[in-house]
N, C-alpha and C positions, 0 to 999 in steps of 0.2 A: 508168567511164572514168578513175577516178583513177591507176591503177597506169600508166593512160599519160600523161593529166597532168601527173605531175610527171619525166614526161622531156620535155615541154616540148611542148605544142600545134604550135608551129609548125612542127616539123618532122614532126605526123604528119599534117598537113595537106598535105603536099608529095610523103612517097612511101606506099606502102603498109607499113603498121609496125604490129608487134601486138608484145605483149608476153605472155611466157611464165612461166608456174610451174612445175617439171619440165617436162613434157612437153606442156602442158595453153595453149591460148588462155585469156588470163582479161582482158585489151583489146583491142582493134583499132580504129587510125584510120579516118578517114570512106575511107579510098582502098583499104583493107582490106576493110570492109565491102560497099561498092559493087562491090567483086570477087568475094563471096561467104563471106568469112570470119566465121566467129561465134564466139560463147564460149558451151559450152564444146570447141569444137574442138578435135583434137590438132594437134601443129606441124605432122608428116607430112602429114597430107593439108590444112591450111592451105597450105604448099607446092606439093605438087601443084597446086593451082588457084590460086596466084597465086605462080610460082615466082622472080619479082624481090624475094615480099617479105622485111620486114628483121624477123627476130626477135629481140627486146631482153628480155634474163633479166630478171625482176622483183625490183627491191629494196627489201625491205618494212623495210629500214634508215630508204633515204631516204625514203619515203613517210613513216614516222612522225616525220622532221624537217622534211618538208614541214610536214601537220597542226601540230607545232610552232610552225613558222613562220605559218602560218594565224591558228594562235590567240594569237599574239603580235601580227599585224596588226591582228586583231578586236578588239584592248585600246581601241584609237580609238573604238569605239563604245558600249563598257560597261566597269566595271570587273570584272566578272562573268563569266568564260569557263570552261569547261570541258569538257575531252575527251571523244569518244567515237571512239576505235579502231571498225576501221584508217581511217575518213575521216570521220567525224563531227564539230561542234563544237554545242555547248550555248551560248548566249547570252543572258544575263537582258536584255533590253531596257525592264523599265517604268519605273526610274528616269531612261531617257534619253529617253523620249517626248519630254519638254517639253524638253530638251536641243535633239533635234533637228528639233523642228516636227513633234513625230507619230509616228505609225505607218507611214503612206506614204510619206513622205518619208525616214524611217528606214532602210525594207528599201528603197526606189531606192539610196540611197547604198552599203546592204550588198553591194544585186546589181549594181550598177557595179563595183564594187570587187571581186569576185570576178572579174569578167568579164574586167577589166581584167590581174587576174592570170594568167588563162588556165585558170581552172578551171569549171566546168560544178557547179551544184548544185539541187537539192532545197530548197525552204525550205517550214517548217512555224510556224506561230505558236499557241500555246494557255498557258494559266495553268498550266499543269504543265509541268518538264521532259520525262517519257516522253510527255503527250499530243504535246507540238510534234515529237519525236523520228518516233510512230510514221505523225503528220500528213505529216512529209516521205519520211518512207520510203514514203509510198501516194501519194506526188505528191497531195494533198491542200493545196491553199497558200492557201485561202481563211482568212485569218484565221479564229480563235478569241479570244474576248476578255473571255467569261465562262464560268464553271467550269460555270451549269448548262448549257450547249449541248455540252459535252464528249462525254455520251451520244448524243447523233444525229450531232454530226459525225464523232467515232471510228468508229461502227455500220458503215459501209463499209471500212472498214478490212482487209487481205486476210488470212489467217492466215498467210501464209507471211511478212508483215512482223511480227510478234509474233515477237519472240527470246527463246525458253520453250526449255527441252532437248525431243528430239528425241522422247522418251518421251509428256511432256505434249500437243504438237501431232500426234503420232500418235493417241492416244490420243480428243483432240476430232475428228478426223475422222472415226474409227472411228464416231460418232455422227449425223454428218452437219454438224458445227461449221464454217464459210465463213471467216466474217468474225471483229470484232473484239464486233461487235452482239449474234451466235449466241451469244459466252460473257457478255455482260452480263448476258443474258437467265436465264441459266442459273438456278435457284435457289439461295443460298447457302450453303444448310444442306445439300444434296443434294452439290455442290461438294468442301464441305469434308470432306464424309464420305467420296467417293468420288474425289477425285483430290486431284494434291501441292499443297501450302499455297501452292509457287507461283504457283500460278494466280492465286490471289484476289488475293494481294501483289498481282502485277503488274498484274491489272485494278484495283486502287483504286488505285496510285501512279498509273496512267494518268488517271485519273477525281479525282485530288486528294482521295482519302479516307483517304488516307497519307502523309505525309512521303516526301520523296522526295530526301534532300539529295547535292547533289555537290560532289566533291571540285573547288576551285577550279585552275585553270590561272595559273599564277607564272612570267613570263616572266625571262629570266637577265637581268641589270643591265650584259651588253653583248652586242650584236648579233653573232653570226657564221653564217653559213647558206651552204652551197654547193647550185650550180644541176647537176643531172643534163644531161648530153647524149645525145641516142639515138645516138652514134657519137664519131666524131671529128669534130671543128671548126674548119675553117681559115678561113671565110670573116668577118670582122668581121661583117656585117651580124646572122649567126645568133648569136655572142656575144653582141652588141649587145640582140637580143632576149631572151637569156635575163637579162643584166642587169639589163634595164627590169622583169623581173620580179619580183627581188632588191631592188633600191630601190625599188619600190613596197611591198614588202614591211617595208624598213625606213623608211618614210615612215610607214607606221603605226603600228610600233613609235614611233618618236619621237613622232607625234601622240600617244599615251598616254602619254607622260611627260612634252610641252610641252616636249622637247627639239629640237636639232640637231645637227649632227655638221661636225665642220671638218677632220679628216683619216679619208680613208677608205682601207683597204690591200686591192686586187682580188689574187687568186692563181687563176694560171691553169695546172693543171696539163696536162702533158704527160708520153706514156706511156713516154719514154725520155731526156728529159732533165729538167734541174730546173726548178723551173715559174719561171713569167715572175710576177714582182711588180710593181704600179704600185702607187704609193701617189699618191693625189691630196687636194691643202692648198689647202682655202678659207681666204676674206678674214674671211671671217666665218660662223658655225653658219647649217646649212641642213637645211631637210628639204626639199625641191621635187625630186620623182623627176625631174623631166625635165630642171630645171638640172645634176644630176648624172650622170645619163644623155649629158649634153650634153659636159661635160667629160670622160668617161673618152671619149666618143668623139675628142674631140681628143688627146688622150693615145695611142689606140689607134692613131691614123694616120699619127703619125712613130715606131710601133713596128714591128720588122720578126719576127714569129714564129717562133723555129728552129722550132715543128714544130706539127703540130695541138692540138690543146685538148680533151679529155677530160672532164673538169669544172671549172667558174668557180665562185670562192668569193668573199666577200665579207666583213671582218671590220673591227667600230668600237667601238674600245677605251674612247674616251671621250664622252658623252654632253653636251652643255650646253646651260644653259638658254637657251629663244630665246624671247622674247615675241612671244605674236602681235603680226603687222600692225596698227596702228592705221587708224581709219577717218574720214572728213572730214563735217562739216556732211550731206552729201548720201549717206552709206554708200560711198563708192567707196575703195578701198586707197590707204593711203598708203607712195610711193616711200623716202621717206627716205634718199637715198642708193644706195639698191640697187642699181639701172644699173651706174655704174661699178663697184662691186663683183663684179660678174656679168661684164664686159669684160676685168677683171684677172684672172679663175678662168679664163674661156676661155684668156685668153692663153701663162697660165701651164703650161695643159693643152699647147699646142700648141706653145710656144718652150722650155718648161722653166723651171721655180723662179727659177733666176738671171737669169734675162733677162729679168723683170720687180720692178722694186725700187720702193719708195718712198724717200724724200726727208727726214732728219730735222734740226734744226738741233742744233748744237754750241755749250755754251759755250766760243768760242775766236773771236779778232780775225779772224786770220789766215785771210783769203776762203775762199781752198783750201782750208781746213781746218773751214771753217763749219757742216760739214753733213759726213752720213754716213749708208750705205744701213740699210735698214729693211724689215721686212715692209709693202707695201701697207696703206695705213691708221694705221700704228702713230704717221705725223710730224702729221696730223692738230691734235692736241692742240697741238703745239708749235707749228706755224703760225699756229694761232687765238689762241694768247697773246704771238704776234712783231710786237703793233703798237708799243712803243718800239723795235724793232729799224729802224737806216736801210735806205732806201730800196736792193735789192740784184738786180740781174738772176739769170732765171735761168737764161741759158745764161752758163755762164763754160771761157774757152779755158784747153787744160792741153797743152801748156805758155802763157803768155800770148806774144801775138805784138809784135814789136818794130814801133813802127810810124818812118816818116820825121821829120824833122824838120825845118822850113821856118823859119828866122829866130827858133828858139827855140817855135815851136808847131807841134802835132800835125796829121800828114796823115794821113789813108787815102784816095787816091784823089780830094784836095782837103782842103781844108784845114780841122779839125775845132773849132767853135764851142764852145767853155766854157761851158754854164748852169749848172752847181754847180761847188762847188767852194772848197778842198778840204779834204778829209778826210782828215787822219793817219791813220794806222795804223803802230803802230811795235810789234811784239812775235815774241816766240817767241823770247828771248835764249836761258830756259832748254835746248832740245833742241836749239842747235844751228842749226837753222834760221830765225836771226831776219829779219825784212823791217822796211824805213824806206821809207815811199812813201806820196804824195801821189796821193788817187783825186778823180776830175773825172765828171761825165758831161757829156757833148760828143755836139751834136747837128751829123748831115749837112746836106749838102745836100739830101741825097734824101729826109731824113726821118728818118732811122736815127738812132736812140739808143744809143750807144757807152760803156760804166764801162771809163775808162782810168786809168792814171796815172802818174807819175813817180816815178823811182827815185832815191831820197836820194843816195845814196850808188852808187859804181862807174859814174860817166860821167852822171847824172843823165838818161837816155835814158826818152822814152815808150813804154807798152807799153797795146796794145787786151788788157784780161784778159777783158770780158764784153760781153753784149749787152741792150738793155734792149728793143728792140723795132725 
């Protein structure tokens, strides 16, 4: 099922969809099959007997960026990967037993994680790479865990999963050869006189009576992977799901490097116009597929499409480090902040960049002038070190409003009580705009805390600038 896998389960779940090699069936969805189609069928008469379905050419491009991608995911659980064309991967797992509580607990997290991506596998476990290899290809998935049991659990093994040239397993059936058992058995000396060297190789590499080394899988030092579509795509939702694929994908890239990522750039090609760019900017490095997930879906929904989608790509230039979550007295994750952090990315996702700022302080007297915007998070630092700074509201009116004046004291709506007060501020000669004014806070009747003050000079008139609560 891989050649249809990786144009994306969920769509071959919905209509009837097979995929083609020339002229040849070589996948079919569950709604293909249930209608009679198999592999290796030709299209023509796949057609004939299901004439809605959808046939998708086979691209053993993407497949082998798929696998790629696979094995770049798979780095989260070993540091040890290596390919096997067209859909195989190799995974040294004994250094990460103790890692990750085991053996069982190991392959649940692996076949979650597959699952989760939308791909269907085979798993084989044994002390050799070809034994685990030839384990899974016989759907045999009973662990193996010592080299001497390699002989009996291999022994069933079918000859047509033995990948020997075509000469060799001709050759042992000619004799009446089944399994993998029938050539163990063989004599060695008889073997080697009478058939090719490969043999033997290949049953001791299986059997660990040979080296058997592979070439390790080196993932790139920045993530870019595009999502195949079985057609065109206009609907968000089915985006949306080929996405959740992609960042699951780079969630585990980052989990093998103990990274995160804080700007991510989606490209969404279309077959007649120039594709649609989102790039979306966290508060801070993430790897959580489904916070990210979360946000391009806000993104997505005050975007309006010119045309359907073809394929979604997905590409993260730079990597940074994110320390894991610390954990309390009791093992439960600690927040630190996160929340709001998570409230700002949505927002940002859904109003745009600009329409969410943070708040920094300025050295400068001049109110107005006090502060200036900021990337979310960035004023932080400056806030926590502003306890000599006075006491300073923080809604402040722009322009400041002129308030009445009643026998020399301030009114808004009655007449406004003086508890501090006051505070010069005299500066800003140099640019031009300088200020002389006397600030007060002045409490209501009602309660309201008002930062007013009086203007030095040009009429000495009150003005409401800010609000304290």
């Amino acid at each position: 099922r891989y050649p249809l896998e990786t144009l994306g389960a969920e769509r071959a779940a919905t209509v009837p969809l097979a995929v083609i090699s020339d002229t040849v069936i070589v996948a079919a969805g569950a709604r293909a099959e249930s209608a009679g189609v198999q592999v290796p069928m030709s299209a023509s008469a796949a057609c004939a007997l299901v004439p809605n379905l959808i046939l998708a050419p086979r691209d053993e491009a993407a497949e082998a960026a798929a696998l790629e991608g696979l094995a770049a995911w798979a780095g989260q659980f070993t540091s040890f990967v290596s390919l096997v064309p067209p859909h195989g991967l190799l995974l040294e797992i004994g250094g990460s037993l103790a890692l990750f509580g085991g053996l069982d607990v190991l392959l649940a997290r692996v076949r979650h994680g597959i699952d989760a991506l939308g791909y269907s596998a085979r798993f084989g476990v044994a002390p050799t790479p070809l034994g685990a290899w030839l384990l899974a290809r016989a759907a045999l998935e009973e662990p193996v865990t010592a080299v001497q049991r390699l002989p009996a659990c291999l022994a069933p093994v079918p000859l047509t999963c033995l990948e020997l040239p075509v000469r060799i397993l001709q050759s042992l059936r000619s004799v009446g050869i089944e399994c993998f058992g029938d050539c163990s058995r063989l004599p060695r000396d008889g073997v080697a006189r009478r058939t090719d060297p490969l043999l033997l190789a290949y049953l001791d590499r299986a059997l660990g009576k040979r080296a058997d080394p592979r070439l390790p899988y080196t993932s790139p030092p920045t993530f870019q992977r595009r999502s195949s579509l079985p057609g065109e795509v206009k609907d968000t939702q089915t985006l949306l799901i080929a996405a959740h694929r992609l960042l699951l994908e780079l969630a585990g890239y980052l989990q093998a490097r103990a990274g995160g990522v804080q700007v991510l750039e989606w490209h969404l090609a279309h077959r007649r116009n120039p594709a649609t760019r989102l790039t979306i900017e966290l508060v801070t490095p993430s790897r959580d597929a489904g916070h990210l997930l979360l946000l391009l879906r806000e993104r997505l929904a005050r975007v309006a499409l010119v045309e359907a989608v073809v394929y979604l790509g997905i590409r993260v230039r730079d990597i940074l480090p994110l320390a894991p979550s610390s954990q309390d007295l009791f093992g439960e994750e600690g927040v630190a902040g996160g929340d709001w952090r998570a409230l700002v990315e949505r927002l940002r996702s859904r109003l745009g960049r600009s329409a969410v700022q943070g708040l920094k302080l300025s050295a400068e007297h001049r109110p107005e002038n006090a502060w200036r915007c900021c990337a979310p998070g960035q004023g932080i630092a400056s806030a926590l070190s502003s306890a000599h700074y006075p006491d300073r509201p923080l809604w402040l009116l722009d322009p400041p409003e002129v308030l009445r004046s009643v026998a020399g004291d301030p009114w808004l709506e009655g007449r406004l009580h003086l508890i501090r007060g006051p505070e010069r501020i005299e500066s800003g000669w140099w640019d031009g705009h300088d200020i002389a004014r006397d600030y007060f806070e002045a409490l209501h009747v009602s309660g309201a805390r008002y930062w007013i003050y009086r203007e030095l000079r040009e009429g000495r008139d009150w003005y409401l600038h800010g609000v304290f609560a």
